[in-house]
C-alpha positions in Angstrom: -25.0 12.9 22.3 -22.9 10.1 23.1 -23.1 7.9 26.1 -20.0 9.2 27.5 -21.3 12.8 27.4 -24.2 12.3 28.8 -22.8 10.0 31.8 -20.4 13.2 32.3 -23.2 16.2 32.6 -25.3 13.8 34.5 -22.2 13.2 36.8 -21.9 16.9 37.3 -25.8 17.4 38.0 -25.1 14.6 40.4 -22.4 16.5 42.0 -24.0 19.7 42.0 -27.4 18.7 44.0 -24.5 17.0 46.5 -23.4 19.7 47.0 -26.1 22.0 47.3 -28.1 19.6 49.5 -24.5 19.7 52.0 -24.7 23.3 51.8 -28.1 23.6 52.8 -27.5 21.5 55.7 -24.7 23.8 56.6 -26.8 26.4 56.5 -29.7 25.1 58.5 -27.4 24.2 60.9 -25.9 27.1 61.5 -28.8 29.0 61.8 -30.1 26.5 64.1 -27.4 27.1 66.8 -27.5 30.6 66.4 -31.0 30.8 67.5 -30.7 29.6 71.3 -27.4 31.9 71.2 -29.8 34.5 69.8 -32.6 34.2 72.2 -30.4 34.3 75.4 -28.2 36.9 74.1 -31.8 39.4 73.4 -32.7 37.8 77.2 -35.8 36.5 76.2 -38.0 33.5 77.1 -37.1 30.2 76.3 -40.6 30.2 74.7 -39.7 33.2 72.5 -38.3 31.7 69.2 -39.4 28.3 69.6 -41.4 27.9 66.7 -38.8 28.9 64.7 -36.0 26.5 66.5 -38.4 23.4 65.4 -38.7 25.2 62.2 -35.2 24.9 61.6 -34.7 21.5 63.4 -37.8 20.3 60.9 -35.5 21.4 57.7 -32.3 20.0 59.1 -34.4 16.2 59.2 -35.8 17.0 55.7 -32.5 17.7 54.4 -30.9 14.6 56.2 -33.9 12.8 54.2 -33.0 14.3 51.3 -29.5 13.7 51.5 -30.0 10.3 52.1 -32.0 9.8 48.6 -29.5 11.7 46.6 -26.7 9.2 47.7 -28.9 6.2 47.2 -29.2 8.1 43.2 -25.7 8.4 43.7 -25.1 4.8 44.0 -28.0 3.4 41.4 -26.6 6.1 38.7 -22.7 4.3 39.6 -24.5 0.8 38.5 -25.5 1.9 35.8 -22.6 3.6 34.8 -20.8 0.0 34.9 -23.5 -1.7 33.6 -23.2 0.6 30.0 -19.3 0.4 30.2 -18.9 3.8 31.5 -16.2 2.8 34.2 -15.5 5.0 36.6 -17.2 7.9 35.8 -16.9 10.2 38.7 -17.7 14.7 39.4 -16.0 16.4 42.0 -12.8 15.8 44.1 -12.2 12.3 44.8 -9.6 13.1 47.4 -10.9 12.7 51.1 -9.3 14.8 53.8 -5.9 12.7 54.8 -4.8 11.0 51.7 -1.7 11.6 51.7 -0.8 12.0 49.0 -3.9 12.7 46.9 -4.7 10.0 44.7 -7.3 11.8 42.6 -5.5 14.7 41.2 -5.7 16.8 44.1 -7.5 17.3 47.5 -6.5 15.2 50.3 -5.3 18.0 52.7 -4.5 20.4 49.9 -6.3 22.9 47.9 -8.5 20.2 46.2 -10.2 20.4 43.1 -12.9 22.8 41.6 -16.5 21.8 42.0 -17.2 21.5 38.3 -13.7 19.8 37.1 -15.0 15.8 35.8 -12.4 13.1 36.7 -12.7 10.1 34.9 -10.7 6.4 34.0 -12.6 5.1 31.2 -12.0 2.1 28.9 -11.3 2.7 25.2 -14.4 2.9 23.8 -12.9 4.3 20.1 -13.5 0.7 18.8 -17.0 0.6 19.6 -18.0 3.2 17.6 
């Protein structure tokens, strides 16, 4: 396998847990607004459901955790990335809401980009070889 390929599936694992760690949170925190909305719409006691509510509110601090250490991988797998010549090697859609228009091949305010599509700009490496 060369470099390039495996900067580009460890870009996409990168981009998946992302993902799936945002999603999570989405989740929990859905679930965790629903349960107050729950409790009063069953008219039970504020006591009723409570363990669960910290439950949930537990997760959504472990995820934030967790979140936090995958974009610290994020940014220590981008050095390294530079550091072997591997220049800007990036997964997912690179557009952010309001670019206008999208820079990174789509996104911005549009349709974006599919999860698994890999952009990259990298030097010419053909000479290396």
């Amino acid at each position: 396998m060369s470099r390039l390929s495996v900067g580009e599936a460890l870009a996409a694992r990168l981009y998946a847990a992302e993902a799936a760690i945002d999603q999570a949170l989405i989740e929990s925190a859905t679930l965790a607004a629903a349960l107050p909305a729950a409790r009063a719409g069953a008219w039970l006691s504020a006591v009723t459901g409570q363990k669960a509510f910290a439950g949930t509110a537990a997760a959504i601090s472990a995820l934030a955790d967790a979140r936090a250490h995958i974009v610290e991988t994020h940014k220590t797998l981008t050095a390294l990335a530079r550091k072997l010549g591997l220049e800007t090697l990036a997964a997912g859609p690179l557009d952010k809401p309001g670019d206008s228009p999208p820079i990174g091949g789509g996104g911005g305010d549009g349709p974006g980009i599919a999860p698994d599509m890999v952009n990259k700009t990298l030097p010419d490496t053909t000479g290396l070889c």
